[in-house]
C-alpha positions as CSV (number, residue, x, y, z in Angstrom):
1,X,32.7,-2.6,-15.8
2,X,36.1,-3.4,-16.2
3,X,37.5,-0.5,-14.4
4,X,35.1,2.0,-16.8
5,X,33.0,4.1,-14.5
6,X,30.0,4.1,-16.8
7,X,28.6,1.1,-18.9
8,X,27.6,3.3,-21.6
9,X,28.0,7.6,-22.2
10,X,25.9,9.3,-24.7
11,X,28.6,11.5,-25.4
12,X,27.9,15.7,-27.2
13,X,24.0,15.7,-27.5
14,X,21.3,18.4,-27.1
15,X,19.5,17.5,-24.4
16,X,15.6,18.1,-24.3
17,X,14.1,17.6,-21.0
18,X,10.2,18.1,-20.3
19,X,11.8,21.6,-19.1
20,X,14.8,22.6,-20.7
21,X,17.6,22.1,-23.3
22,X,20.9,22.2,-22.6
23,X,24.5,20.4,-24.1
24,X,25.9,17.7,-22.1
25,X,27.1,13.6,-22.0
26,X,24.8,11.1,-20.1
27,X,26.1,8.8,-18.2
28,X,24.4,5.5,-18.0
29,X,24.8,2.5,-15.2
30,X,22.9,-0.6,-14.6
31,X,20.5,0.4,-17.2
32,X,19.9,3.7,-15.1
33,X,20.9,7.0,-16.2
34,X,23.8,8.0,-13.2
35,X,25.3,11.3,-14.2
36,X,25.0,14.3,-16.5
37,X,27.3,16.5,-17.2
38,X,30.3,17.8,-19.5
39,X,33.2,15.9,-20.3
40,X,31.9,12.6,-18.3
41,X,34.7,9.7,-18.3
42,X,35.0,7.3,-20.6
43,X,32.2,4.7,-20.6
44,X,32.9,1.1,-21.2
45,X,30.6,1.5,-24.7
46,X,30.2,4.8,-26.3
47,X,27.6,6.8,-28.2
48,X,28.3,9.7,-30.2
49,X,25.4,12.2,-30.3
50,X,27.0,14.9,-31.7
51,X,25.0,16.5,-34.1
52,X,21.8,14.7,-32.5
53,X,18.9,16.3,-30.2
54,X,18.3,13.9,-27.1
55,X,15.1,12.9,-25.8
56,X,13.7,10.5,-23.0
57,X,12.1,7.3,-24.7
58,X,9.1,7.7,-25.5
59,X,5.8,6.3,-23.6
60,X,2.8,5.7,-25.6
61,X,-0.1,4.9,-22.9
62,X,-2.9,4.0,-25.1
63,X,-2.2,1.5,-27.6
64,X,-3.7,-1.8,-28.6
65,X,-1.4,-4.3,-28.9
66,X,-2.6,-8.4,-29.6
67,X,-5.8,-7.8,-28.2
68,X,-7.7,-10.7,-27.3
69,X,-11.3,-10.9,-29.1
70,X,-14.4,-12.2,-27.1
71,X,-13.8,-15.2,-29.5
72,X,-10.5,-16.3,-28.3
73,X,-8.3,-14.6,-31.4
74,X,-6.0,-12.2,-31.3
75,X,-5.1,-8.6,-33.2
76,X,-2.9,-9.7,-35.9
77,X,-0.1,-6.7,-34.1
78,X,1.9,-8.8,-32.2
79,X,3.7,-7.9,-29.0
80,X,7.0,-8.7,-31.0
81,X,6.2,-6.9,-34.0
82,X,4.3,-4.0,-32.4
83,X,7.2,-3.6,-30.0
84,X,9.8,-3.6,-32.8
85,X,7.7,-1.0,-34.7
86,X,7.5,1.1,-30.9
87,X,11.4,1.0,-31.0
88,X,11.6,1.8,-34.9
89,X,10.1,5.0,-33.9
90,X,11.0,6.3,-30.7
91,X,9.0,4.7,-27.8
92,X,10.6,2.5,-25.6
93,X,7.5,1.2,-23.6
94,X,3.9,1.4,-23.8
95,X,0.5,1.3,-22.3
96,X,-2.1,-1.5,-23.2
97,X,-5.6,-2.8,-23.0
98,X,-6.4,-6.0,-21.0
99,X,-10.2,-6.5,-22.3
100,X,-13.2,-7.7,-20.2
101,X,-16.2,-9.2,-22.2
102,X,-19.7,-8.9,-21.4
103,X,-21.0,-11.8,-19.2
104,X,-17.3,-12.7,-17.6
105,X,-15.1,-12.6,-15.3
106,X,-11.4,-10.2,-15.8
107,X,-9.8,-13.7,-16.0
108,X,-11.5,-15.1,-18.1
109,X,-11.8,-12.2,-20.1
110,X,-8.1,-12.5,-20.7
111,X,-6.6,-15.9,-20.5
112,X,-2.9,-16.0,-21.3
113,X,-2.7,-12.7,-22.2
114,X,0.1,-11.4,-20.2
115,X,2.5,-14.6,-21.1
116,X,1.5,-12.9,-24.1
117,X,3.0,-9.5,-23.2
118,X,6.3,-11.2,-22.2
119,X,7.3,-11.3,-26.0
120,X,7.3,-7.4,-26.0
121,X,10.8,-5.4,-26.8
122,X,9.8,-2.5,-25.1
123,X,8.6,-2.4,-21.2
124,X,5.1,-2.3,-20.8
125,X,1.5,-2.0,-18.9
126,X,-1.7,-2.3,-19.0
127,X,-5.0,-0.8,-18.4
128,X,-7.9,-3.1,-17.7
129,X,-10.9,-2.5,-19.8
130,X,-14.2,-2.3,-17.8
131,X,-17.4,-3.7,-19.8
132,X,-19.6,-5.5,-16.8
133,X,-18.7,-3.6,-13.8
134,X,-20.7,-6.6,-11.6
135,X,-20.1,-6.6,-7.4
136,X,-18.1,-9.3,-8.3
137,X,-15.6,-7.6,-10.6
138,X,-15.5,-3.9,-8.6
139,X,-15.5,-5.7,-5.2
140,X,-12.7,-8.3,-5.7
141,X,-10.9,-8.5,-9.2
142,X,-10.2,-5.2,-9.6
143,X,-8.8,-4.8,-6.3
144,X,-6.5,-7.2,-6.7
145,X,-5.5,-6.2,-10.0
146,X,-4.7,-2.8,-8.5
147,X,-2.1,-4.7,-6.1
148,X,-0.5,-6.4,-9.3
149,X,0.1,-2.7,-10.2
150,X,-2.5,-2.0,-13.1
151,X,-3.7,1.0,-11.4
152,X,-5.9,2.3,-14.3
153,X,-9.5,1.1,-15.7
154,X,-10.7,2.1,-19.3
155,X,-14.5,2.3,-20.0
156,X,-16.4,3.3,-23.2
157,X,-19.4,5.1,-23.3
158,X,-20.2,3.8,-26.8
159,X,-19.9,0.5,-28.8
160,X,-22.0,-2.3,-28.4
161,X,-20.8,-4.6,-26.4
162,X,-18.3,-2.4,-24.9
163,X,-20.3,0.6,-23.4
164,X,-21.5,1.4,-20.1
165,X,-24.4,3.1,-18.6
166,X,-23.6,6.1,-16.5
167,X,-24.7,4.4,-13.5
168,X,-22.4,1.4,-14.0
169,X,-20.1,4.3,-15.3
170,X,-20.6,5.8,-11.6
171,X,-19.8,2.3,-10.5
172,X,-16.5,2.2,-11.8
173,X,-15.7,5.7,-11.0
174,X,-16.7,5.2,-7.2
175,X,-14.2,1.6,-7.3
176,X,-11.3,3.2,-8.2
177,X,-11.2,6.5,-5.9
178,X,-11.6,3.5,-3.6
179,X,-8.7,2.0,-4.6
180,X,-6.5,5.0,-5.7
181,X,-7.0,4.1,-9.7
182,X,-7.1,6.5,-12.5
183,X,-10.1,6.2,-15.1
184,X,-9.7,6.6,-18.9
185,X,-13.1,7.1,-20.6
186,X,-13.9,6.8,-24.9
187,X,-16.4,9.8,-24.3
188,X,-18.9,9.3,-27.8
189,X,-22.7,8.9,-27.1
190,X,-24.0,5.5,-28.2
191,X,-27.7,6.2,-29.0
192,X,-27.0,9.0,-31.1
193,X,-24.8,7.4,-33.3
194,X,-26.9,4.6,-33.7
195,X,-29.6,6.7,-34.3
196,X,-27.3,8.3,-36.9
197,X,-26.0,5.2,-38.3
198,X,-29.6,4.0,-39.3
199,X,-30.7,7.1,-41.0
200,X,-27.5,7.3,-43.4
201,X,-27.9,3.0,-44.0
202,X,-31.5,4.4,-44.9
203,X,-30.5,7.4,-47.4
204,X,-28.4,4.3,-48.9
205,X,-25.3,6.3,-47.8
206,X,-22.5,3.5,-47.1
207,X,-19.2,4.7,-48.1
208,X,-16.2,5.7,-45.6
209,X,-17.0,9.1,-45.1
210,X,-20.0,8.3,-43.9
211,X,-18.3,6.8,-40.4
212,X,-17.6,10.7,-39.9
213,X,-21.5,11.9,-40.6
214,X,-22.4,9.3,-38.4
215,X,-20.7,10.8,-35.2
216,X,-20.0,14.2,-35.7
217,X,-18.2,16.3,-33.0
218,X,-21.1,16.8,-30.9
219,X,-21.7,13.5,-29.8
220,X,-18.5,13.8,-28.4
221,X,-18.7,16.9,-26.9
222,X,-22.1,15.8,-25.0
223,X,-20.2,12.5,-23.8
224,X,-17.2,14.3,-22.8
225,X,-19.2,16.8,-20.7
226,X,-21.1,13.9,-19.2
227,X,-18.3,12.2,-18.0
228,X,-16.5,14.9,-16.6
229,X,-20.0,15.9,-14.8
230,X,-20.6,12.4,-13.3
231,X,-16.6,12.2,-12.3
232,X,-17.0,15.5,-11.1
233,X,-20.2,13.8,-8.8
234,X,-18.0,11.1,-7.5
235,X,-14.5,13.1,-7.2
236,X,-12.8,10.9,-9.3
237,X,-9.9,12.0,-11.7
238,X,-10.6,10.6,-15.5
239,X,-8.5,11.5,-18.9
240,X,-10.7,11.4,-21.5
241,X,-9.4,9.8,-24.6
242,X,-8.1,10.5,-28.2
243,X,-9.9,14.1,-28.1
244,X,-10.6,15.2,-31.7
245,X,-12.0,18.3,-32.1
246,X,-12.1,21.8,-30.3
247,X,-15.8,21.4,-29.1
248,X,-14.2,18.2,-26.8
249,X,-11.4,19.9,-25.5
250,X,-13.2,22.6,-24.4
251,X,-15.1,20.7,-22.2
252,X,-12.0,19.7,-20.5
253,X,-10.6,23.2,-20.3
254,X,-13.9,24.0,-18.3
255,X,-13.1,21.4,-16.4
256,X,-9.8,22.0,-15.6
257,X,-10.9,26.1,-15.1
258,X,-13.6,24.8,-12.0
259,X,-10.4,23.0,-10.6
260,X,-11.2,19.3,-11.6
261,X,-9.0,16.3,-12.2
262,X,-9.5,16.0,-16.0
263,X,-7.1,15.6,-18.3
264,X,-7.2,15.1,-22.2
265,X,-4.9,13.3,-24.9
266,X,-5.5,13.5,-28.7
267,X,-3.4,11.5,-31.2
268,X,-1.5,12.2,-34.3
269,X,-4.1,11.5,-36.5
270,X,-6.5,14.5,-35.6
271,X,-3.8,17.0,-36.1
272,X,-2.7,15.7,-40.0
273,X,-5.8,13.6,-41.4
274,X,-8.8,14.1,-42.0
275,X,-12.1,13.8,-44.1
276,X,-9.8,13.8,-47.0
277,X,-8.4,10.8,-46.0
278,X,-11.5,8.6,-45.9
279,X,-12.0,9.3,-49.2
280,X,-10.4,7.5,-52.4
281,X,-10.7,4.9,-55.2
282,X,-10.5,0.8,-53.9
283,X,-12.3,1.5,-50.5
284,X,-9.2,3.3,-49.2
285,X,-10.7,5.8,-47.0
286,X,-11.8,2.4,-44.8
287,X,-7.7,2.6,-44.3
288,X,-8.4,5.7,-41.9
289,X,-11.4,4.5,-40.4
290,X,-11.1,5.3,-36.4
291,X,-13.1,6.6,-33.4
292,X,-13.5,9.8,-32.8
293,X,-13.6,10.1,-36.5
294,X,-11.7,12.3,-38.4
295,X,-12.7,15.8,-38.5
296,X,-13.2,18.6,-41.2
297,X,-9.6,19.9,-42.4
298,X,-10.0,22.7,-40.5
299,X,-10.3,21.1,-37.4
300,X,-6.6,19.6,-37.1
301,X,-5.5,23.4,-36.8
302,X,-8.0,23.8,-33.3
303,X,-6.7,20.5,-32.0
304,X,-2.9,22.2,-32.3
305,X,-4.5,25.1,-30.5
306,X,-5.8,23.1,-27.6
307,X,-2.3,21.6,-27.4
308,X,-0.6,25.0,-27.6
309,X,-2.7,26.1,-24.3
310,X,-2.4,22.7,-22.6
311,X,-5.7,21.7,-22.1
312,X,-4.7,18.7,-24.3
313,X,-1.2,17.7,-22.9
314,X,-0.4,13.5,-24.3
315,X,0.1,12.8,-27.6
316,X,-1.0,8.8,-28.1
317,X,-0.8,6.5,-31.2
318,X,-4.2,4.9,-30.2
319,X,-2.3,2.0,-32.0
320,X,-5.7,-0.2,-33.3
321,X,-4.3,-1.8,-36.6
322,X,-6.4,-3.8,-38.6
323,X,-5.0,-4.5,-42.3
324,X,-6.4,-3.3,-45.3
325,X,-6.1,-6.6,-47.3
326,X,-8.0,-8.3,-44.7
327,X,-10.2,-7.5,-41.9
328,X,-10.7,-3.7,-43.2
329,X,-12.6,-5.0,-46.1
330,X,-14.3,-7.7,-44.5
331,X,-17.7,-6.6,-43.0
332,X,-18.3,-7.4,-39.4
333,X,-14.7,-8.5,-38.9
334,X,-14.2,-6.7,-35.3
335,X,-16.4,-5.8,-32.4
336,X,-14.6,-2.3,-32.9
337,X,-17.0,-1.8,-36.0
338,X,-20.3,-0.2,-35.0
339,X,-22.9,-2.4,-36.6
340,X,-24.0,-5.5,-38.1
341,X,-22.4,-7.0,-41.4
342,X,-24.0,-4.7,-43.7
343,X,-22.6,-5.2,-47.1
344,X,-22.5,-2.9,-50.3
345,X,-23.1,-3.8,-54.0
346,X,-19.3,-3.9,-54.6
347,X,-18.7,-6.4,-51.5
348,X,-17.2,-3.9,-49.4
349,X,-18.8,-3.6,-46.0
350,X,-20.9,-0.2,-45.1
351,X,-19.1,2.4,-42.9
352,X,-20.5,1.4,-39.8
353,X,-19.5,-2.7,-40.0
354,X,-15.3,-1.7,-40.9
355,X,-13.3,-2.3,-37.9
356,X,-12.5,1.2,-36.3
357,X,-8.2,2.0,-35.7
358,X,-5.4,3.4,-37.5
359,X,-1.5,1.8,-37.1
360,X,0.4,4.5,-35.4
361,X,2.7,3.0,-33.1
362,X,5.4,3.9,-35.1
363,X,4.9,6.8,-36.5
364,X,4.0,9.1,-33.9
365,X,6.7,10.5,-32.8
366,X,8.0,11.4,-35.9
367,X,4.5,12.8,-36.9
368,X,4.7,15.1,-34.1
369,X,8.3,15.8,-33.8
370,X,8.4,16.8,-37.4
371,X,4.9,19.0,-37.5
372,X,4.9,19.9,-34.1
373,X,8.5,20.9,-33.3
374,X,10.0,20.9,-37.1
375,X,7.5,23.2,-38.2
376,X,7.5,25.6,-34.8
377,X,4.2,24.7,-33.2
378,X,5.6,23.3,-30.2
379,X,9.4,23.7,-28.9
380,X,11.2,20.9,-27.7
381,X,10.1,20.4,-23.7
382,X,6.4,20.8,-24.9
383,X,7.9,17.8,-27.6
384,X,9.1,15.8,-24.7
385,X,5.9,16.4,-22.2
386,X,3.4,15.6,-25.1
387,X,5.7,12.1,-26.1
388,X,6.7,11.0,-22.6
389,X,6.9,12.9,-19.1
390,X,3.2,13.4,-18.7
391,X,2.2,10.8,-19.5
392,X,4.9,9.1,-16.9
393,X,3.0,11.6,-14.0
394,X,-0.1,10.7,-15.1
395,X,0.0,6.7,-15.1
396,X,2.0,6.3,-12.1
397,X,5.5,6.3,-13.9
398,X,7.0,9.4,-12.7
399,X,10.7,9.8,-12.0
400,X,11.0,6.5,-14.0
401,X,10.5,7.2,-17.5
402,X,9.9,10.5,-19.6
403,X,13.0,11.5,-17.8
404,X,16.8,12.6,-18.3
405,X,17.4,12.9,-14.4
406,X,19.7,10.6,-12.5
407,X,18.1,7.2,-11.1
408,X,15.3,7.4,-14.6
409,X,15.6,4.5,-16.7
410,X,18.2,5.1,-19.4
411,X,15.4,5.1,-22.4
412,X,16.7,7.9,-24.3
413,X,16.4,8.6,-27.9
414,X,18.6,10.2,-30.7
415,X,17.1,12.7,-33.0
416,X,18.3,13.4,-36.3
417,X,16.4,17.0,-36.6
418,X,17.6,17.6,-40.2
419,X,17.0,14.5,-41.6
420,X,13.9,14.3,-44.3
421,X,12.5,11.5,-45.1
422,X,9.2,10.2,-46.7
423,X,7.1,7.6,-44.6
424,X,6.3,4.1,-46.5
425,X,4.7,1.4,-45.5
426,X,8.1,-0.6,-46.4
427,X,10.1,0.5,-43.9
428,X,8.0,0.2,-41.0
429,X,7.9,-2.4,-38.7
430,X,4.3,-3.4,-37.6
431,X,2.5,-6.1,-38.6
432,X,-0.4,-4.3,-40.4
433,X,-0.3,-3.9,-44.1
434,X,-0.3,0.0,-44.1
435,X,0.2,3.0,-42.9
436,X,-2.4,6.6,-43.4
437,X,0.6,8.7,-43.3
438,X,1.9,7.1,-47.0
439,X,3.7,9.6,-49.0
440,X,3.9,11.6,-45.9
441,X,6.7,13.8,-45.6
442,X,8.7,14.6,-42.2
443,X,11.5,16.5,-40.8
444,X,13.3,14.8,-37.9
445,X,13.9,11.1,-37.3
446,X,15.3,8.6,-34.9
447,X,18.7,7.8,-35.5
448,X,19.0,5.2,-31.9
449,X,16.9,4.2,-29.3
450,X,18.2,2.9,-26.2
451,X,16.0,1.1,-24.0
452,X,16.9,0.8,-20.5
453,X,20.9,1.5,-21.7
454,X,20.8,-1.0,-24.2
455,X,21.0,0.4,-28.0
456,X,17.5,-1.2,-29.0
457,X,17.4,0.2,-32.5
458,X,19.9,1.5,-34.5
459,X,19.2,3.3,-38.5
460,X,15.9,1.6,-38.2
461,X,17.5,-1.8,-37.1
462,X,15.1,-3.3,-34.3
463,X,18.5,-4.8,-32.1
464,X,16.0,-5.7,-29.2
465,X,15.1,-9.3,-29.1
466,X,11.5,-10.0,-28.2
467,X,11.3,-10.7,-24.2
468,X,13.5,-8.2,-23.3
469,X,11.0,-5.5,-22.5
470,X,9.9,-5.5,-18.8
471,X,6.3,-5.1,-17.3
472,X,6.4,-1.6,-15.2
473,X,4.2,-2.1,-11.9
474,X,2.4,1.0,-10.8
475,X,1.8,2.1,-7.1
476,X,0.0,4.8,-5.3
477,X,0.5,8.2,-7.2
478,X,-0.8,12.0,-6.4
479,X,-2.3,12.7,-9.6
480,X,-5.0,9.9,-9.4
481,X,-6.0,11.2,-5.6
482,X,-9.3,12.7,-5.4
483,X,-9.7,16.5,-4.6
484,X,-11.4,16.2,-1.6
485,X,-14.4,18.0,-3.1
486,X,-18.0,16.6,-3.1
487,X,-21.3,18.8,-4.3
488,X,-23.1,19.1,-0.9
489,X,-20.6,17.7,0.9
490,X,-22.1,14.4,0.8
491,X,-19.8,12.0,-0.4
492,X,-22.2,9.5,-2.0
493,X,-19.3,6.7,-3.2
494,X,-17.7,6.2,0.6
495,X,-21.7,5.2,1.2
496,X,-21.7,3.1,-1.5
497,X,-18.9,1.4,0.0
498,X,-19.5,1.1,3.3
């Protein structure tokens, strides 16, 4: 260090921790964050925050990032570029989905995928997707994934081929209390929005809009209740994904209220778009095409309240970006559509065949930063818990990222909090040919991004080469312990295991 006793000080910033705000320099060593305090010494490189409001780097743990399709391609988002974009907007390392298909095996499922992942900018994980829970999989692959340190499973109780019965869904739940895993779960009920689906292809209703009608807030209210109720059977701890409307989260406060291991996320899509947006001339509403659907305008303002009260407590992209030029207007182009190739008289596929996902990677931390904490909704530790430091505790990352305490990785990121700009699709990074948040306006921007102590993006320059992000093992952890609580006091998965 040349006689320095720091590498690098982030010298005069407000500093926002999960907890508290406060004035003071960090001091930065080996990539670690070493000291805080006034008046630090001298650092070998230093970074003037004066002005600036300093969070940890953000952690976004549900994203899809070069997925692998059953067919052997991949999502046109690159780890590079969807890394880059990460940066770009705050988030220094990410969660992602290692699929499983139908019929095989988790390795074959994924060949090459995380040689893949070595391209990323930002450190990263992965969840393992769980499709054919066989005695095979539950018995030896996931176990041994667990000991690589992917310690959470991600199952769908909807899409076809993706979706689970609730007694494979019982399966998986009784595998990883086994193991110490946590369980992520796409609560949306299959049947009924199929049966929905056909009626609206028979009224010869087609357009975007029509995704919505065809799975209304209920069906995800009945899935979220069913999953908590048959984790609740097992005493396994889920988080249910990307919640979008109050009737959801309100399952999960229940929950929560009988003492239960649930937890919810929602994303910043449900809090700003809505039916609106899947409206439009030249098939533009397919642009905001995602599951949950959008909601009723109305409902963005109940999703805020279920944030306010902490029953939803992660704010995720849900990163799934297909572009508009391509794959959104070519029927049956994804298995994250929800039908066959159905195609209308103007060539554009029906609702239920365009691929399901928004690009969000980017943009939202600014999203939320700017309506959330801009706008007074949310102060700045409820900012930093939402963006990073719960979702740290609740994947296993704890004490390592989301974090501005000594001996934390030195992922930290300088807010502008005056600074208004206008999102385009020009000056983002991703891969994808748009953005939903167009025209968007937004108080409160990145200005840096370190990453690990290393300035990763300055003024929207992506400085981070691709392989420089690391992949972040996960051991044992509290959160994903069982509660020791069975109905009866018969604890049918340690028989099932036996």
């Amino acid at each position: 260090m040349s006689g320095f006793e720091f590498d690098m000080v982030v010298r005069g910033g407000t500093l926002a921790t999960a907890a508290e705000v406060f004035e003071a320099d960090i001091g930065i060593r080996d990539g670690a964050i070493a000291a805080l305090g006034r008046n630090l010494p001298r650092g070998a490189e230093e970074v003037s925050a004066k002005g600036m409001i300093v969070t940890p780097g953000g952690l976004d743990p549900h994203c899809h990032i070069e997925e692998l399709g059953q067919d052997g391609t991949a999502q046109e988002e690159s780890f590079a570029s969807g890394s880059a974009a990460a940066l770009a907007g705050g988030t220094t390392s990410f969660i992602c989905f290692l699929p499983q298909w139908k019929g095989h095996s988790l390795a074959d499922s994924a060949p090459g995928y995380a040689a893949r992942a070595e391209q990323s900018r930002a450190d990263y994980s992965f969840h393992q997707i769980i499709t054919d829970p066989t005695p095979e999989v539950l018995q030896k692959e996931v176990p041994a994934l667990v000991a690589r340190g992917i310690r959470s499973l991600k199952v769908f109780l909807t899409y076809d081929p993706l979706r689970l019965t609730d007694a494979e869904f019982l399966d998986v739940l009784a595998t990883a209390r086994r193991l110490g895993a946590f369980v992520t779960v796409h609560c949306e009920n299959f049947d009924a929005i199929g049966w929905r689906i056909g009626a609206l292809l028979k009224a010869g209703l087609t357009d975007p809009l029509q995704h919505a009608w065809s799975r209304p807030p209920v069906v995800e209210r009945e899935a979220t209740h069913r999953a908590i109720a048959l984790a609740e059977l097992v005493d396994q701890p889920i988080q249910v994904f990307h919640v979008s409307c109050e009737e959801a989260a309100a399952e999960i406060a229940r929950g929560r209220a009988r003492g239960l291991k649930v937890w919810g996320e929602t994303c910043p899509q449900y809090l700003t778009l809505s039916h609106e947006d899947l409206t439009g001339p030249d098939f533009a509403g397919a642009k905001a095409v995602c599951s949950p659907a959008l909601r009723e305008k109305a409902e963005n303002a109940r999703v805020w309240r279920r944030i306010q009260d902490g029953t939803l407590d992660i704010v995720s992209s849900d990163h799934c970006g297909f572009s508009f030029a391509t794959a959104k207007r070519a029927a049956g182009s994804s298995s994250y559509g929800t039908g066959a190739a159905v195609q209308r008289p103007d060539g554009m596929p029906a609702f239920n065949a365009i691929p399901n996902g928004v690009p969000g990677i980017e943009t939202r931390l600014p999203v939320l930063f700017s309506e959330g904490v801009s706008k007074g909704r949310i102060d700045l530790p409820t900012f930093v818990r939402l963006s990073s430091a719960n979702a740290a505790r609740l994947f296993g990352l704890g004490g390592r990222k989301g974090s501005l305490a000594p001996g934390a990785d030195a992922d930290l990121v300088l807010w502008d909090p005056d600074r208004e700009t206008t999102i385009a699709q020009e000056r983002l990074h991703h891969a994808i040919d748009y953005t939903p948040w167009e025209g968007f306006a937004v108080k409160g921007w990145p200005a840096v991004t370190l990453r690990r102590g290393a300035v990763a993006v300055r003024e929207g320059e992506v400085l981070a080469p691709p392989g420089t992000g690391r992949f972040l093992p996960r051991g044992p952890y509290d959160l994903a312990k069982p509660t020791g609580r069975v109905p009866d006091g018969f604890d049918a998965a340690a028989v099932t295991w036996a």
